[in-house]
N, CA, C and O atoms as a Tinker XYZ file with bonds, in Angstrom:
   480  protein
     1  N      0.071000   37.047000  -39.131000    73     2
     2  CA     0.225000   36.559000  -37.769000    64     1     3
     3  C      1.707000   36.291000  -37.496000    63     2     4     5
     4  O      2.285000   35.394000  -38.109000    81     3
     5  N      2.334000   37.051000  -36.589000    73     3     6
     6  CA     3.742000   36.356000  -35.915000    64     5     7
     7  C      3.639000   35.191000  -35.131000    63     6     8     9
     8  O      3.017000   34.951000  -34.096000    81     7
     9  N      4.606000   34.315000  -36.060000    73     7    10
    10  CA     4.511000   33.261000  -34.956000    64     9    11
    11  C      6.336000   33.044000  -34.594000    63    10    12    13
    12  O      7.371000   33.689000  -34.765000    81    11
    13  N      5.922000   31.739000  -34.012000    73    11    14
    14  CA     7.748000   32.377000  -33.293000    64    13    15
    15  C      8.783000   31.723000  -34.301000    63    14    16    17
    16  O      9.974000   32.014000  -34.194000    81    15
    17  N      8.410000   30.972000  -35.135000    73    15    18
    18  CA     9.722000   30.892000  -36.609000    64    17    19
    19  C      9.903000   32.332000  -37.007000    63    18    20    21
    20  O     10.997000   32.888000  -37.105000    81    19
    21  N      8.693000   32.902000  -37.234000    73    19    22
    22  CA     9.296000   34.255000  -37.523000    64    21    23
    23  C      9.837000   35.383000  -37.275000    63    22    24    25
    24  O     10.271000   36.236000  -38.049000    81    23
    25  N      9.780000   35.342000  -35.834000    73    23    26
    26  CA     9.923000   36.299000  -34.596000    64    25    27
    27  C     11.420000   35.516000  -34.873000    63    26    28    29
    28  O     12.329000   36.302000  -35.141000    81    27
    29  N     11.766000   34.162000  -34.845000    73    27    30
    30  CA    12.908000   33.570000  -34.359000    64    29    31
    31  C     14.079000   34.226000  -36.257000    63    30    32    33
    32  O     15.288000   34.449000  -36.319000    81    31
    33  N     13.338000   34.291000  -37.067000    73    31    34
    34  CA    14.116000   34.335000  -38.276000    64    33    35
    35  C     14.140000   35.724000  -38.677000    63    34    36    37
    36  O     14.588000   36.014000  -39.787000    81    35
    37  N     13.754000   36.513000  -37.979000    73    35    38
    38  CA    13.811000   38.136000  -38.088000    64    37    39
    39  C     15.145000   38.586000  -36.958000    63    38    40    41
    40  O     15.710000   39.679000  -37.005000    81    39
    41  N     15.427000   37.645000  -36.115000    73    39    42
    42  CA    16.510000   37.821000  -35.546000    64    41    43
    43  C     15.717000   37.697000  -33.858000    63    42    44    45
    44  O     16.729000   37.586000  -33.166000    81    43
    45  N     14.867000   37.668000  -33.158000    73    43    46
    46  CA    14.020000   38.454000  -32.380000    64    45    47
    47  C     14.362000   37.509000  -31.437000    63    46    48    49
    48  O     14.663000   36.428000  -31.943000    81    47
    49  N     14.402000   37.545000  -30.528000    73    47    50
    50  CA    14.210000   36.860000  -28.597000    64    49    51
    51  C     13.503000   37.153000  -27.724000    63    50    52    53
    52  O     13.816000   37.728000  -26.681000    81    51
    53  N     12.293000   36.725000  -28.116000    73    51    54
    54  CA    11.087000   36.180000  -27.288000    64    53    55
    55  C     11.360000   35.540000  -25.905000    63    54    56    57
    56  O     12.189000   34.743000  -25.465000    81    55
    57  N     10.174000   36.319000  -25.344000    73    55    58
    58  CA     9.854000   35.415000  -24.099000    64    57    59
    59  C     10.218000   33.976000  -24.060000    63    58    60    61
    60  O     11.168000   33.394000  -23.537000    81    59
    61  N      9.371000   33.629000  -24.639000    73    59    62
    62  CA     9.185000   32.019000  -24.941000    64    61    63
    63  C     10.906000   31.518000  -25.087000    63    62    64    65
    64  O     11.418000   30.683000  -24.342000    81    63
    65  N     11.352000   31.958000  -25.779000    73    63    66
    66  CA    12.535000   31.366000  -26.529000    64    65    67
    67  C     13.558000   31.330000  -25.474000    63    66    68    69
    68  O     14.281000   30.349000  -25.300000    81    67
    69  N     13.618000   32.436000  -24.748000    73    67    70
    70  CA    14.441000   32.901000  -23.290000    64    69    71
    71  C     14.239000   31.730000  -22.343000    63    70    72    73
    72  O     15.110000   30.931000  -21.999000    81    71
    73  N     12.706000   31.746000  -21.894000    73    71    74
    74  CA    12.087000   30.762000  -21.018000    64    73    75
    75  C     12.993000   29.039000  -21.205000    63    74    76    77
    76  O     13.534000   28.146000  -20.552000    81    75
    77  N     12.702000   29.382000  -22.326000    73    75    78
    78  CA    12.395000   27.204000  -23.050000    64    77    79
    79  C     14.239000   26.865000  -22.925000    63    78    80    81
    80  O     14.728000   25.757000  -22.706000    81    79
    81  N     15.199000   28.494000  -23.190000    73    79    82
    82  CA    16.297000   28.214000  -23.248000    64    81    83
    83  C     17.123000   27.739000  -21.671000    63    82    84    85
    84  O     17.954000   26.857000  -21.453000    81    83
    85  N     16.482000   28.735000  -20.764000    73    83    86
    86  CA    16.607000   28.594000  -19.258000    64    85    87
    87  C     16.389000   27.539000  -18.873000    63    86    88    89
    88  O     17.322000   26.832000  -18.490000    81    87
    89  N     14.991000   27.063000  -18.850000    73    87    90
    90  CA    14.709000   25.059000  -18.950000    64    89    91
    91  C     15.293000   24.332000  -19.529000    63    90    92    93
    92  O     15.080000   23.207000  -19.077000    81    91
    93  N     15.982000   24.320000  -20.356000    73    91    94
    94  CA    16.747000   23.010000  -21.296000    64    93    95
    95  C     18.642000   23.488000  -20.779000    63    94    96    97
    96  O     19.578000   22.728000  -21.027000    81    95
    97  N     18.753000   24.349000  -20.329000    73    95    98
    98  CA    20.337000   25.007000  -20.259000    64    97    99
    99  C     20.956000   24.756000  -21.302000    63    98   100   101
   100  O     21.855000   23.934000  -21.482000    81    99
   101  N     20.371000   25.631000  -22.176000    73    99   102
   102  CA    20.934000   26.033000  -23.428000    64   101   103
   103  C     20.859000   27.343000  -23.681000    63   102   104   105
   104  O     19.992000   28.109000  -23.261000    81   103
   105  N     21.983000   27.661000  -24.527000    73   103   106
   106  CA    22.020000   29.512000  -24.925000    64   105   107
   107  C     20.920000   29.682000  -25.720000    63   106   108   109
   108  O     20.498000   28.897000  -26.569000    81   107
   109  N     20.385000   30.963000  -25.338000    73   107   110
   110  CA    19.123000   31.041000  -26.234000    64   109   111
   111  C     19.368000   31.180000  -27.144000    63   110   112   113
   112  O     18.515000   30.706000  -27.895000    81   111
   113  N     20.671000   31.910000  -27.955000    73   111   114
   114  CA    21.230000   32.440000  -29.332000    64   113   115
   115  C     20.753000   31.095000  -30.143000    63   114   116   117
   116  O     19.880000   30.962000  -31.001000    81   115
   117  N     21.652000   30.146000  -29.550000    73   115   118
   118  CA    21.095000   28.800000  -30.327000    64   117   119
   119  C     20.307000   28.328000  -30.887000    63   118   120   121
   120  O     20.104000   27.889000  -32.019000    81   119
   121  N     19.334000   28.556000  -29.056000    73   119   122
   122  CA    17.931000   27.671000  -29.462000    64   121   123
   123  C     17.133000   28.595000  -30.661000    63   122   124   125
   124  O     16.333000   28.055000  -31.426000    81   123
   125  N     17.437000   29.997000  -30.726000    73   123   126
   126  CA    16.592000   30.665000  -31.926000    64   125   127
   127  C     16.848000   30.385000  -33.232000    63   126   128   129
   128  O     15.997000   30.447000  -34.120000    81   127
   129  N     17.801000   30.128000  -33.361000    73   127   130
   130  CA    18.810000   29.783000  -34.822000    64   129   131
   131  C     17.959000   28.716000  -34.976000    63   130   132   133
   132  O     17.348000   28.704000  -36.045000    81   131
   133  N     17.720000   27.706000  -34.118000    73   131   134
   134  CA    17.601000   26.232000  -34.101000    64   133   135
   135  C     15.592000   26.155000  -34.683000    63   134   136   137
   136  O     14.930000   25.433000  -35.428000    81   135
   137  N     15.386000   27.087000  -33.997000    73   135   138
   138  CA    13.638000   27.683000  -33.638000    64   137   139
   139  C     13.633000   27.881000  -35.763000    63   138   140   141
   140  O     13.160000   27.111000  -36.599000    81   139
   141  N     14.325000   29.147000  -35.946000    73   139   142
   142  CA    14.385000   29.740000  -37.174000    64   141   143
   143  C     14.898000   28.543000  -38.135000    63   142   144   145
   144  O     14.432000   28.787000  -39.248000    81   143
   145  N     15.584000   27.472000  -38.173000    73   143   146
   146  CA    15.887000   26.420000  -39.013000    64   145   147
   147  C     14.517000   25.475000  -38.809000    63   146   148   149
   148  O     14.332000   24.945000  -39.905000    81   147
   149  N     13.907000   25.219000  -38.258000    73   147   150
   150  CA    12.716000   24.572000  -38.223000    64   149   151
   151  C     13.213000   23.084000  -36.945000    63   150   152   153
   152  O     12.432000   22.177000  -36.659000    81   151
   153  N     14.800000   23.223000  -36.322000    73   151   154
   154  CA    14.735000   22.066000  -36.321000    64   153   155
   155  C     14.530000   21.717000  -34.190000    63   154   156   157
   156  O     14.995000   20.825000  -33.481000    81   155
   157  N     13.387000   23.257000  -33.781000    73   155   158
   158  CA    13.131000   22.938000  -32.789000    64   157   159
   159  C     11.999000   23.736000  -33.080000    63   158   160   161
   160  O     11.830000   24.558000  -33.980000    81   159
   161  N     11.028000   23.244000  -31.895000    73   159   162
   162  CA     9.525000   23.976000  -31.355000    64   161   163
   163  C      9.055000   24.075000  -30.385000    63   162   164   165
   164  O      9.162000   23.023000  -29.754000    81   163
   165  N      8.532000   24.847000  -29.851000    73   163   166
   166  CA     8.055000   25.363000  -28.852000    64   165   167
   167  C      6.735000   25.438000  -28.695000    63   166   168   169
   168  O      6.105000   26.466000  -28.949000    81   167
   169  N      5.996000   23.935000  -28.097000    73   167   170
   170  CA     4.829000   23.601000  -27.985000    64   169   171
   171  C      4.092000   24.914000  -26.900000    63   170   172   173
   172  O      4.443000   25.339000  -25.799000    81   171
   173  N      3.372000   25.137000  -27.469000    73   171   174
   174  CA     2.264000   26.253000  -26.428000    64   173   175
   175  C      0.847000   26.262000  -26.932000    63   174   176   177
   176  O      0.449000   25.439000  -27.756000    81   175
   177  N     -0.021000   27.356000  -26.341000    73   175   178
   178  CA    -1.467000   26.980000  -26.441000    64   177   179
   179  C     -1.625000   28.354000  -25.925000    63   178   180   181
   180  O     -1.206000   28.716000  -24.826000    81   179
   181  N     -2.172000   29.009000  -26.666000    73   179   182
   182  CA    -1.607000   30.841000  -26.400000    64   181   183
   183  C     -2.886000   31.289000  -25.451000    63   182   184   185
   184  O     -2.877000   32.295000  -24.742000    81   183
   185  N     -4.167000   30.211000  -25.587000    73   183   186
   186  CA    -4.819000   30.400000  -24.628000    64   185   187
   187  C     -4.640000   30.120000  -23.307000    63   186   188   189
   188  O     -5.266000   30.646000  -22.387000    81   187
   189  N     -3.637000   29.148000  -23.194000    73   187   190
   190  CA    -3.157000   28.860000  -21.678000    64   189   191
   191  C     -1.874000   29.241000  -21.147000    63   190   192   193
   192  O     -1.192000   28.729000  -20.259000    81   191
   193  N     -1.681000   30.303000  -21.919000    73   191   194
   194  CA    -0.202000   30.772000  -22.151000    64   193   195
   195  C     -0.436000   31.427000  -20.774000    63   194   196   197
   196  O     -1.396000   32.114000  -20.424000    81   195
   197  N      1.230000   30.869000  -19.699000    73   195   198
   198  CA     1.252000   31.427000  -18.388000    64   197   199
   199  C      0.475000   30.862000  -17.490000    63   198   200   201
   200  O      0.663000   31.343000  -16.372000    81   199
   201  N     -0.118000   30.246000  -17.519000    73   199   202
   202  CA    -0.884000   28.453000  -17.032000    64   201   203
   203  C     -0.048000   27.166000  -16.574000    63   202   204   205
   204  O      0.051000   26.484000  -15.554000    81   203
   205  N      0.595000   27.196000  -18.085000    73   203   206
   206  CA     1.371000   25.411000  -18.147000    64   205   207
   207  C      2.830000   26.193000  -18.603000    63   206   208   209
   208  O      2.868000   27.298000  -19.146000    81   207
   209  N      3.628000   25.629000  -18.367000    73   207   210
   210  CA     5.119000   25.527000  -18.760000    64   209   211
   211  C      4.922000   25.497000  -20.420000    63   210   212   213
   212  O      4.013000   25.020000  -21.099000    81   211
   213  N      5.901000   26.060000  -20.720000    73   211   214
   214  CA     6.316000   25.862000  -22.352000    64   213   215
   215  C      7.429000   24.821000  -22.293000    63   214   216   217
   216  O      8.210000   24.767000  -21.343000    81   215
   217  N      7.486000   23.874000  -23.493000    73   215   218
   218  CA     8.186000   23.312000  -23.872000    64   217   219
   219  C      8.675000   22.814000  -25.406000    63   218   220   221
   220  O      7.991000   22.504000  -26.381000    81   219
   221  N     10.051000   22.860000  -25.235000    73   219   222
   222  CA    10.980000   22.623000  -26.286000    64   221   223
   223  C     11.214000   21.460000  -26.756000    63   222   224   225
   224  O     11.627000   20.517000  -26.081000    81   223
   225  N     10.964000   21.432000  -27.982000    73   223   226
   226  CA    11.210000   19.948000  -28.764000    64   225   227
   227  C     11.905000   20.005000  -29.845000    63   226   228   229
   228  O     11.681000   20.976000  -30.567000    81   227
   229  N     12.968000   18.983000  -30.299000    73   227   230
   230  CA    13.650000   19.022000  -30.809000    64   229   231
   231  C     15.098000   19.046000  -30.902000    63   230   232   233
   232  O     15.588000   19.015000  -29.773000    81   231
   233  N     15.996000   19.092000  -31.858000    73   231   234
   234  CA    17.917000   18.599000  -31.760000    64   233   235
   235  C     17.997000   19.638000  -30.552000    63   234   236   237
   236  O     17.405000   20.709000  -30.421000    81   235
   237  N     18.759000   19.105000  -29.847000    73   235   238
   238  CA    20.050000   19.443000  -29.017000    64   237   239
   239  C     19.285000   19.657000  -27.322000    63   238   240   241
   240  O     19.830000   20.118000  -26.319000    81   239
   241  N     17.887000   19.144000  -27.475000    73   239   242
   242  CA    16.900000   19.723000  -26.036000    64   241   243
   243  C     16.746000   18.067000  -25.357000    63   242   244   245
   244  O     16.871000   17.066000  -26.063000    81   243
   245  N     16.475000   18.021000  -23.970000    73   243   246
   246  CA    15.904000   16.733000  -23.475000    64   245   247
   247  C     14.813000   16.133000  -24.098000    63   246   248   249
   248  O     14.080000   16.796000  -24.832000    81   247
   249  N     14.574000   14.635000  -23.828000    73   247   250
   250  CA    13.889000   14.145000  -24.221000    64   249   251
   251  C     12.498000   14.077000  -22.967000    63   250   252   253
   252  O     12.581000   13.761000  -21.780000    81   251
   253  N     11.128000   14.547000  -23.855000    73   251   254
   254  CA     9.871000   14.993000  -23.178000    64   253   255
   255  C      9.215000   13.559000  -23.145000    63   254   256   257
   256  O      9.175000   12.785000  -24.101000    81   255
   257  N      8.632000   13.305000  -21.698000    73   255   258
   258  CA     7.244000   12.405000  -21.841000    64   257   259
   259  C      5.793000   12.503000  -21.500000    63   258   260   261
   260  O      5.282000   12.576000  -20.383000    81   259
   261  N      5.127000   12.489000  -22.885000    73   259   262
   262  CA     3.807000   12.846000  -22.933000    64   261   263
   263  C      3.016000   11.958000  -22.523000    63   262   264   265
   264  O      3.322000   10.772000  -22.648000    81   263
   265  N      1.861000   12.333000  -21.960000    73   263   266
   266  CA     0.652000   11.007000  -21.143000    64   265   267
   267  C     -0.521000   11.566000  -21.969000    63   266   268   269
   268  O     -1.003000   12.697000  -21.893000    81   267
   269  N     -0.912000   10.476000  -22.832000    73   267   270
   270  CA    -2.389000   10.577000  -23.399000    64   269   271
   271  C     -3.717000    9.590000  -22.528000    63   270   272   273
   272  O     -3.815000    8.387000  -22.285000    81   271
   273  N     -4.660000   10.856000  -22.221000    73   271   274
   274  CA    -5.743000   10.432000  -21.669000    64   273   275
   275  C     -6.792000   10.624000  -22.567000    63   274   276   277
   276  O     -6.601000   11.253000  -23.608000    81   275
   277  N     -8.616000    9.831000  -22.089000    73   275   278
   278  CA    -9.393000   10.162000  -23.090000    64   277   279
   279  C    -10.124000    8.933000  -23.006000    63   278   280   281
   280  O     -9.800000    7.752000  -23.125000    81   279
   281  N    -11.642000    9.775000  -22.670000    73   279   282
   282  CA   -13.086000    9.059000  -22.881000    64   281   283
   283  C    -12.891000    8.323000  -24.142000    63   282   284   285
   284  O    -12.054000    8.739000  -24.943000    81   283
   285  N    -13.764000    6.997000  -24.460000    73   283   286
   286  CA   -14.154000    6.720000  -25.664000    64   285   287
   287  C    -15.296000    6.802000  -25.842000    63   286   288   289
   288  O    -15.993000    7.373000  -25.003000    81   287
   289  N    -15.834000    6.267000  -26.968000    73   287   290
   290  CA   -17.572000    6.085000  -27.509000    64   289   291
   291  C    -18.196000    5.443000  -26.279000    63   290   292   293
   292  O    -19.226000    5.712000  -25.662000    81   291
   293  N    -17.220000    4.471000  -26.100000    73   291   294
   294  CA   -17.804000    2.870000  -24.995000    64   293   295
   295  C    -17.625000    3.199000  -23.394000    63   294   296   297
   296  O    -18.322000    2.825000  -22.451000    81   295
   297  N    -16.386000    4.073000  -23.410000    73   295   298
   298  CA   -16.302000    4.189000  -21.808000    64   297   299
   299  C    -15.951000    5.790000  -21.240000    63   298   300   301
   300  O    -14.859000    6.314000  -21.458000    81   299
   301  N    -16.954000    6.406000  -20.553000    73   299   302
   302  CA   -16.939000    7.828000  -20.193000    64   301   303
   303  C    -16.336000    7.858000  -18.599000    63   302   304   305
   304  O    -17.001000    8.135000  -17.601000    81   303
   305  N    -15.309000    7.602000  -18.627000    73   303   306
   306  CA   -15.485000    7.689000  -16.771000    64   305   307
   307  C    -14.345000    8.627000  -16.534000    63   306   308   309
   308  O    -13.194000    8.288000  -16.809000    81   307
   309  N    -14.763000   10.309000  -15.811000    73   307   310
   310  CA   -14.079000   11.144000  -15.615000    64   309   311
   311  C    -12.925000   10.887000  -14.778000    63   310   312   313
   312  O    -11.746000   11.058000  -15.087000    81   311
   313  N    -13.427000   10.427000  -13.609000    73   311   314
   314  CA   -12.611000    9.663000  -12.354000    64   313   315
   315  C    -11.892000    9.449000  -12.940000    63   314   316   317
   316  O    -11.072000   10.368000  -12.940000    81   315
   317  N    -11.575000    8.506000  -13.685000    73   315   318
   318  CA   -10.515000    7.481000  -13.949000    64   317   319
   319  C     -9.570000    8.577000  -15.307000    63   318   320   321
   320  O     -8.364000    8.426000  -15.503000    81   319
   321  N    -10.148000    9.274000  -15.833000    73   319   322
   322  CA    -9.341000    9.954000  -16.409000    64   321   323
   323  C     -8.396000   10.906000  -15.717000    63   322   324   325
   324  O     -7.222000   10.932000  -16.086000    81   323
   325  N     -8.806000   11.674000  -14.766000    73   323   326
   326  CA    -8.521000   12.040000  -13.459000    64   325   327
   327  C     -7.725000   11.747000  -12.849000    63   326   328   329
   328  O     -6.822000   12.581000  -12.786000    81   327
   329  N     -7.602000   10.941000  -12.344000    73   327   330
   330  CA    -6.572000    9.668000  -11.768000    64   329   331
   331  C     -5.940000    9.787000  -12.694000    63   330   332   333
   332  O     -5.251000   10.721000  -12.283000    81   331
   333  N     -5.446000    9.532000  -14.035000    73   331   334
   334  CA    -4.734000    9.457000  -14.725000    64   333   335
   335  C     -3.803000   10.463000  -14.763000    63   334   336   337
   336  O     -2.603000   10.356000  -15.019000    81   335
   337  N     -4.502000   11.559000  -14.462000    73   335   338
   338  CA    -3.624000   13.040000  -15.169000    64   337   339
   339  C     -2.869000   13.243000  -13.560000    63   338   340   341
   340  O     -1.784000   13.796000  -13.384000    81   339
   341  N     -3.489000   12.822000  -12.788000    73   339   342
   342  CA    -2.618000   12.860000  -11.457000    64   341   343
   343  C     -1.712000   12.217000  -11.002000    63   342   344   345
   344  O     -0.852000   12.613000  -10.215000    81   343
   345  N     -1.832000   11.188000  -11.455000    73   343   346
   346  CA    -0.161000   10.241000  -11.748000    64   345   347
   347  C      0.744000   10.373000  -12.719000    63   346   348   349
   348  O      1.817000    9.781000  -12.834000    81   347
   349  N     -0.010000   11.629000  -13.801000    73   347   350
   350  CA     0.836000   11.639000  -14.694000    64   349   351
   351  C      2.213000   12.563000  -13.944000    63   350   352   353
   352  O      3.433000   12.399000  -13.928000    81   351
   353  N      1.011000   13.866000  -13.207000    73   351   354
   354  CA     2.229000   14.781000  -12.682000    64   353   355
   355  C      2.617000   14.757000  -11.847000    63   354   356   357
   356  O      3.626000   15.381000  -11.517000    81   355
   357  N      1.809000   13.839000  -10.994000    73   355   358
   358  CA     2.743000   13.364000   -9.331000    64   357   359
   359  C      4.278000   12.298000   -9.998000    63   358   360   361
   360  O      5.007000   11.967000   -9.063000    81   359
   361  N      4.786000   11.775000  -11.438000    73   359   362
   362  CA     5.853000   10.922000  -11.816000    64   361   363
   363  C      6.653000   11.927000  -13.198000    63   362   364   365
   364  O      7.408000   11.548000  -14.093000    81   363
   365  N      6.060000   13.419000  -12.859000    73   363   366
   366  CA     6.927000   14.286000  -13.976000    64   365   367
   367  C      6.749000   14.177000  -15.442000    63   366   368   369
   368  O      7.557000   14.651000  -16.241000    81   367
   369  N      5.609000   13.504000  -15.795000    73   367   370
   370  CA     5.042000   14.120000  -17.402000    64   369   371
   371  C      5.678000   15.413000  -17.306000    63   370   372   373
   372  O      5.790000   16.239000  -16.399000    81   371
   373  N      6.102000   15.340000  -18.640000    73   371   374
   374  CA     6.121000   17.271000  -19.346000    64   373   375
   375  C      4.691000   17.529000  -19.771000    63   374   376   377
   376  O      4.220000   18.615000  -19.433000    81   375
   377  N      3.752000   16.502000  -20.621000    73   375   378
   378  CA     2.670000   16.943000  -21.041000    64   377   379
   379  C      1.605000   15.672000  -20.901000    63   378   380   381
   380  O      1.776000   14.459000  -20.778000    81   379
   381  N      0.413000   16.528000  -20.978000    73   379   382
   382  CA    -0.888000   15.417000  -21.104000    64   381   383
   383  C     -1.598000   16.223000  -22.003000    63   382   384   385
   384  O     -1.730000   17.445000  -22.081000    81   383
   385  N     -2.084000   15.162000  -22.753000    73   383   386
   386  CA    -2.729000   15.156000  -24.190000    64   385   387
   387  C     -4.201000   14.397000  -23.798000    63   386   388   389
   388  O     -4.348000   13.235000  -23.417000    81   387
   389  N     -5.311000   15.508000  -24.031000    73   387   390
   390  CA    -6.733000   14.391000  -23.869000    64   389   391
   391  C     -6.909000   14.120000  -25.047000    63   390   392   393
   392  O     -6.489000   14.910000  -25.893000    81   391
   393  N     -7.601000   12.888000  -25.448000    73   391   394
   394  CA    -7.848000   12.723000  -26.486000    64   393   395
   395  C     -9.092000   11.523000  -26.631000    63   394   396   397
   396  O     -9.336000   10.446000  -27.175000    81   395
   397  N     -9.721000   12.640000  -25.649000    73   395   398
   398  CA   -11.462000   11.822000  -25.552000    64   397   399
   399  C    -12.137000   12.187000  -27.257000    63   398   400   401
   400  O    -11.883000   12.971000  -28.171000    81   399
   401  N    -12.999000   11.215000  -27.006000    73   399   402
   402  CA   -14.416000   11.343000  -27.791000    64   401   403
   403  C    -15.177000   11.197000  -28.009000    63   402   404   405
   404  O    -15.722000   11.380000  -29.098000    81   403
   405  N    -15.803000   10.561000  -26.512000    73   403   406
   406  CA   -16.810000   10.209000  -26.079000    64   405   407
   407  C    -17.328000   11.129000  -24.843000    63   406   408   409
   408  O    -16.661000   11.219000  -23.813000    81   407
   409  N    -18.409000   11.720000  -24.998000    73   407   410
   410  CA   -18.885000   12.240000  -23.536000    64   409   411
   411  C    -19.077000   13.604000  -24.174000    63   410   412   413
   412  O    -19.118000   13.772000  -25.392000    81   411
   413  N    -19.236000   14.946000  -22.912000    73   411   414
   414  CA   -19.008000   15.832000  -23.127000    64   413   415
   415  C    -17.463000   16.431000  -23.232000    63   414   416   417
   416  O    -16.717000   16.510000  -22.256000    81   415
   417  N    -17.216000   16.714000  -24.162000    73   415   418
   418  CA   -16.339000   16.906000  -24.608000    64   417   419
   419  C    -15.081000   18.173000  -24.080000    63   418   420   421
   420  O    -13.856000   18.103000  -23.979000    81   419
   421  N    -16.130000   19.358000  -23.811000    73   419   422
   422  CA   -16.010000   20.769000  -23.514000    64   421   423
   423  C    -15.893000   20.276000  -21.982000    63   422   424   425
   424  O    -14.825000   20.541000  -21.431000    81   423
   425  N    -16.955000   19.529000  -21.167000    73   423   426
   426  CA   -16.886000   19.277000  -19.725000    64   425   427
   427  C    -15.685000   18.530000  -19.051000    63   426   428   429
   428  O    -15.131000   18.628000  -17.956000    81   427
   429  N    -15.483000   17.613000  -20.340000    73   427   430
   430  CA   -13.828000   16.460000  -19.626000    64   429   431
   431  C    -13.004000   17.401000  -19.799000    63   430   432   433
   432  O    -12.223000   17.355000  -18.849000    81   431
   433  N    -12.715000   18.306000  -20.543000    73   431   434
   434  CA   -11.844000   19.167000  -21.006000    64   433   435
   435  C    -11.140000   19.928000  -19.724000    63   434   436   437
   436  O    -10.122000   19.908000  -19.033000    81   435
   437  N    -12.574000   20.710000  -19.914000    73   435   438
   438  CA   -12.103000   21.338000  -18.389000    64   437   439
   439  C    -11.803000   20.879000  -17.071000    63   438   440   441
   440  O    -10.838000   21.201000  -16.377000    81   439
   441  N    -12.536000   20.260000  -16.857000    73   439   442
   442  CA   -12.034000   19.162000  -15.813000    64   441   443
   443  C    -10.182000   18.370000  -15.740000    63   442   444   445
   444  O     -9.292000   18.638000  -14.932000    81   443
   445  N    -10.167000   17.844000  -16.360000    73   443   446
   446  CA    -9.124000   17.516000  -16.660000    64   445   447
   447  C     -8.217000   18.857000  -16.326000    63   446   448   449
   448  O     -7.627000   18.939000  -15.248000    81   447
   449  N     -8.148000   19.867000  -17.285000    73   447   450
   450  CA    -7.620000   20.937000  -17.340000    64   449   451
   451  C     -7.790000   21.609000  -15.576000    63   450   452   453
   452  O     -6.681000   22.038000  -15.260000    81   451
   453  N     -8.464000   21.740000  -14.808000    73   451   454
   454  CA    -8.846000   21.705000  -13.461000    64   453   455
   455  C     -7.746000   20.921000  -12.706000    63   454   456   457
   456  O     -6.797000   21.301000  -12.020000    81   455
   457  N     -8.134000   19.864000  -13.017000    73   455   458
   458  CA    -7.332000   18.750000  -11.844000    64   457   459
   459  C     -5.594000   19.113000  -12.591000    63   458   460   461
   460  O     -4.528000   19.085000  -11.977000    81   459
   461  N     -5.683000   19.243000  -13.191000    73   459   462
   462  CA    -3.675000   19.333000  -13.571000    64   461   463
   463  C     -3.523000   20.695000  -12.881000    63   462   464   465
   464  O     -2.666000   20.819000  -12.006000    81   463
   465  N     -4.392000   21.829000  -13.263000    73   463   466
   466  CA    -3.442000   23.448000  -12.828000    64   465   467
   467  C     -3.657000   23.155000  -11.852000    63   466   468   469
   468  O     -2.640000   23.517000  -11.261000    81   467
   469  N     -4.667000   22.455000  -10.712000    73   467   470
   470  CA    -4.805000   22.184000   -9.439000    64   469   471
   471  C     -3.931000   22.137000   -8.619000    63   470   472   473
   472  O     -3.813000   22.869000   -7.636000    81   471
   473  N     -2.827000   20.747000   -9.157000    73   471   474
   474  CA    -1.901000   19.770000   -8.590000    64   473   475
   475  C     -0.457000   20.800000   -8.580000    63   474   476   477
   476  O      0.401000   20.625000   -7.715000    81   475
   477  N     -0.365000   21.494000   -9.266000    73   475   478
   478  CA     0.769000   22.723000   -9.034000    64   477   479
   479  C      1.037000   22.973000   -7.785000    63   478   480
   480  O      1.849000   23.850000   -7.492000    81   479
């Protein structure tokens, strides 16, 4: 499987790497070197790849803020998770993280996942 350390340590300039370099205004030459040293990453989800923004983590990139949402055992309430993910991106989250485990699992998922590509 190629993944992008290796794409990045074979010498290679990826999409991704181009993209994440354009967003952070940094030379991409860098950010690959940086990709190929281990000491950046490029969070993605190859199933939602072209969906959500990619983003860069790690030396020499801005600093990202993530919003964790998520049902528990005790309290299932979509709404309110909902609400959550909509204030996350109406105040500029880079990312939201569910991290239910209560409920249907597959159903908050999507949902959630719904209401964010929505708000675009």
């Amino acid at each position: 499987m190629d993944t992008l350390i290796s794409k990045a340590r074979s010498g290679s300039l990826t999409e991704e790497i181009i993209e994440v370099a354009r967003a952070e205004g940094v030379d991409p030459n860098i950010l690959k070197n940086r990709i190929a040293d281990g000491r950046v990453i490029i969070i993605r989800n190859l199933r939602r790849y072209g969906t959500v923004k990619l983003l860069g983590v790690g030396e020499g990139l801005r600093t990202k803020v993530n919003v964790n949402v998520g049902t528990s055992t005790t309290v299932v309430n979509i709404d309110m998770e909902v609400e959550k993910c909509r204030i996350a991106v109406k105040y500029g989250s880079d990312s939201i993280m569910d991290l239910s485990i209560g409920g249907d699992l597959s159903s908050i998922r999507r949902l959630l996942i719904k209401a964010v590509i929505g708000l675009k």
